[in-house]
N, C-alpha and C positions, 0 to 999 in steps of 0.2 A: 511817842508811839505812832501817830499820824504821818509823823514824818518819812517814817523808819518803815514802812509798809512798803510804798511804793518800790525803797530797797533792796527789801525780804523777797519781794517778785522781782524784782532781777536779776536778783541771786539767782533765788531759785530757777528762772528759767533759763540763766545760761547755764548751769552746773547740769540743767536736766536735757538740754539741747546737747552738749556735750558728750551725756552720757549715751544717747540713742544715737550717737554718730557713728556707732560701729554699722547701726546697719544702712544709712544712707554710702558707706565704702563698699558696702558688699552688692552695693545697685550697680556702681559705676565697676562690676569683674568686668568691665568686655574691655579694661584699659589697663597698662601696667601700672604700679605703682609709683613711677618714676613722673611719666603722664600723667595721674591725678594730680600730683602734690606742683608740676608746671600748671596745669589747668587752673589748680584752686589759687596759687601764685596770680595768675594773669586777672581774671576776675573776681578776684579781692582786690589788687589793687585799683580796677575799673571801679567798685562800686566804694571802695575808701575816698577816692582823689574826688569823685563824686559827695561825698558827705564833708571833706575836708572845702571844696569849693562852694557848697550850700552855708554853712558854717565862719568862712572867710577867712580860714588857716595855711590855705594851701600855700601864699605868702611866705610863714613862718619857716613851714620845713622846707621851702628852697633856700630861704637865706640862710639857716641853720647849715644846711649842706654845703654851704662855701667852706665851712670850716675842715680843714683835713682831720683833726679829732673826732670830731661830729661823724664822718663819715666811717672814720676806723670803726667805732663802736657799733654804727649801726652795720655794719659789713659783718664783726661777729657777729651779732645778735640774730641778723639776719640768717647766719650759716647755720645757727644753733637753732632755729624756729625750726629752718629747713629740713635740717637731721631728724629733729620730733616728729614732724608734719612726715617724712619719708618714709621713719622707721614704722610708727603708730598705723600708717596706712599699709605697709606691705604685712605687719601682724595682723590685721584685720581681716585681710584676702587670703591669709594663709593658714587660716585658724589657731591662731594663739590672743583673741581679743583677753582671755584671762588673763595671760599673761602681761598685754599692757592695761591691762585694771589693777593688777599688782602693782607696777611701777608709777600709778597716779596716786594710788596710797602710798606709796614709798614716800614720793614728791614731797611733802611736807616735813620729813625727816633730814631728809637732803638740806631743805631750807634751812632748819636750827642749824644742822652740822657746817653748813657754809655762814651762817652767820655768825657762829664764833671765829671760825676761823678769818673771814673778811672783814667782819664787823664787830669785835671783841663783844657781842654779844651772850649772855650769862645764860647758862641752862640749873633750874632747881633741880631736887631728885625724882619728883615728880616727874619733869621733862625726859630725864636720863633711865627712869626707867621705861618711859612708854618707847623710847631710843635703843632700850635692850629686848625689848618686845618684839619689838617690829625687825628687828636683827635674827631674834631665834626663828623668827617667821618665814627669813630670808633661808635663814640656814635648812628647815627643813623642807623649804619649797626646790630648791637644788638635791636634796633626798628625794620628795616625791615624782620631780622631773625626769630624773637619771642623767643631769645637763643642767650646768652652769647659768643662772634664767639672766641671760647676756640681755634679752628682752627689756624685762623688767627697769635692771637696772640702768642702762643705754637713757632708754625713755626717762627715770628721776633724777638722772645726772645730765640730762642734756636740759633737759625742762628746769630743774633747780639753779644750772648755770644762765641759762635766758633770763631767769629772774633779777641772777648776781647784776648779770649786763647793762639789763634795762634799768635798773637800781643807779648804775653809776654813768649809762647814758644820756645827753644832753635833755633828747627831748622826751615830749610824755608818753602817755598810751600812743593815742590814734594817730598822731605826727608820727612817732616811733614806728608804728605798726607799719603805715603807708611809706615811708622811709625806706624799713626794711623790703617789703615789697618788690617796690623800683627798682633795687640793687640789684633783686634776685630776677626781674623781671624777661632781662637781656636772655639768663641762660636759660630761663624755662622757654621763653620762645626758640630759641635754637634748639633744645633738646626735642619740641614739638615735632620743627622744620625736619628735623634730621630722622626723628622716630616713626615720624608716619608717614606711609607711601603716599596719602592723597588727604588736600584739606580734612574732607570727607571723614575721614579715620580718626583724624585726632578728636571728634565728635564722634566717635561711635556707629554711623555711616546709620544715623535713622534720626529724627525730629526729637522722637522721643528719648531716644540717649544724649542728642544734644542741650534739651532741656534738663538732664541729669548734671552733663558739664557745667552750665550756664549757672546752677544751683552750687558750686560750689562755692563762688564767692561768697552768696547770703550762708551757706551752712558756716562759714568762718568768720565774715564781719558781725553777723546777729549776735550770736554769743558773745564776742568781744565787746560790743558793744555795750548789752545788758552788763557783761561784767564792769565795767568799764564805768556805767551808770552805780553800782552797787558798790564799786569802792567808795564812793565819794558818799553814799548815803548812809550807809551803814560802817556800823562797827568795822574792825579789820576780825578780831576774835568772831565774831557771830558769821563772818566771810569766810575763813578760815576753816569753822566746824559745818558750814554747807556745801563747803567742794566735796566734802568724802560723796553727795549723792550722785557724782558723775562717774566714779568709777564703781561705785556698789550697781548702777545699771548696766556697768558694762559688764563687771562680774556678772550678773543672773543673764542678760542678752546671749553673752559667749558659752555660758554653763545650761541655760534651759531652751534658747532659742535655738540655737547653735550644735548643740550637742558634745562641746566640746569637754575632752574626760576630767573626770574631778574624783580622783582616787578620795577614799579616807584619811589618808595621812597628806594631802593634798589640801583640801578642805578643813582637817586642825591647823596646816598655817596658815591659810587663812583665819581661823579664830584669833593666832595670836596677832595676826595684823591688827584686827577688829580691837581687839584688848587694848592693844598701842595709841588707836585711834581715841578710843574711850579714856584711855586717862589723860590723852593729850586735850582731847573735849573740857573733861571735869577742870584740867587744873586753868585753862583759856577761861575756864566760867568762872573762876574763882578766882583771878585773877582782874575780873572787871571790874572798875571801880564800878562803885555801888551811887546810882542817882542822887541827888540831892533831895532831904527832907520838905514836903511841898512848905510853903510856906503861910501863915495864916491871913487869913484877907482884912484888912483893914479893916475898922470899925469905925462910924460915924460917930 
């Protein structure tokens, strides 16, 4: 249990840093969408290549990158972060954060479903019903929409595929991440050069919107980071059933901060998501092997 604490906070603070990131996007409106997710691109990988040289890695993912495999994968993976980081930021700016709080609950659906299929991985009924849950939920959230939630599901199929990626690419987390980065780094500087009339602009043309940019790295490597720390300390199951607190804050941020509409029959599928979530919970926790019986202390 001692061990297992320090974990539990890092979960918990990258799942809860995550979840309030709707409203650090809604700081940086004076930029397009296209612009933050270049910005956050350029200084994340300033402050990873940074951690990776404190650390004494940065070595590793060059030589790893000679490899023309090594490369392919991190080029997908990279394009797939990109598409999330793109999509998730222009929903934010345009009021549908509900709708990508939906699709971070999806996300763990997505995972079982791709891990049968990639990884002949077995789902109980248990699993398969919180799978037909979370489906009916789908179903009547395109009812309460009046529109196909492209959103949603964009966002737990791009994100569920980044997982497949990094699952079967070379390197780890933070090589991986800093990897990806670099790849993408080329075109977010172009997109910067070409999008804004004056350095000036692509900072927001004031101190204070600069230091909004400048924050994007830390808003992307901190989180990673902690997560990052909490794989390795904890469970995967007790990991697992603490992401739903990322998008449950983005749900209330986009619904009570936001104003954003939440009909009644809008909010039942969200119940049945909740339901989805809860049995997927229960059957993760039943599923845990159960400690070992302490053992008695020797006697002299």
């Amino acid at each position: 249990m001692e061990t297992s604490r320090p974990g539990i906070l890092a979960a918990l603070t990258a799942f809860f840093l995550w979840g309030v990131l709707p409203i650090f996007w809604k700081w940086l409106d004076f930029l397009p969408p296209a612009s933050i997710v270049a910005q956050r691109t350029l200084w994340s990988l300033l402050l990873l290549a940074v951690i990776l040289l404190i650390r004494g890695e940065a070595r590793q993912v060059l030589k790893s990158l000679r490899s023309p495999r090594a490369i392919a994968w991190q080029a997908l993976s990279g394009t797939l972060l990109a598409s999330n980081w793109l999509l998730y930021v222009w929903a934010t700016l345009n009021g549908r954060i509900v709708e990508g709080a939906l699709g971070y609950y999806l996300n763990p659906f997505f995972n079982m479903l791709f891990g049968t299929l990639w990884f002949g991985e077995r789902h109980n009924r248990c699993q398969l019903a919180a799978i037909a849950l979370a489906l009916t939920g789908v179903a009547m959230q395109m009812r309460a929409l009046g529109h196909f939630p492209w959103v949603s599901l964009t966002l737990a199929l791009t994100f569920a595929l980044y997982a497949v990626v990094r699952k079967r690419a070379p390197l780890g987390s933070l090589p991986g991440l800093t990897a990806e980065t670099a790849m993408l780094a080329p075109i977010a500087l172009v997109w910067l050069i070409i999008s804004s009339p004056t350095p000036a602009a692509a900072f927001g043309n004031s101190p204070a919107n600069a230091l909004l940019v400048i924050g994007t790295g830390f808003a992307t490597a901190l989180p990673l980071l902690c997560f990052g720390y909490a794989t390795r300390a904890i469970r995967l199951t007790t990991l697992g059933i603490l992401q739903f607190l990322g998008p449950t804050l983005q749900f209330f941020i986009g619904w009570k901060l936001y104003g954003e509409p939440m009909s009644a029959l809008r909010l039942a599928s969200f119940a049945f998501i909740w339901s989805a979530i809860a049995l997927y919970a229960i059957d993760a926790l039943r599923r845990q092997p159960k400690p070992p019986p302490p053992q008695p202390s020797p006697t002299s």
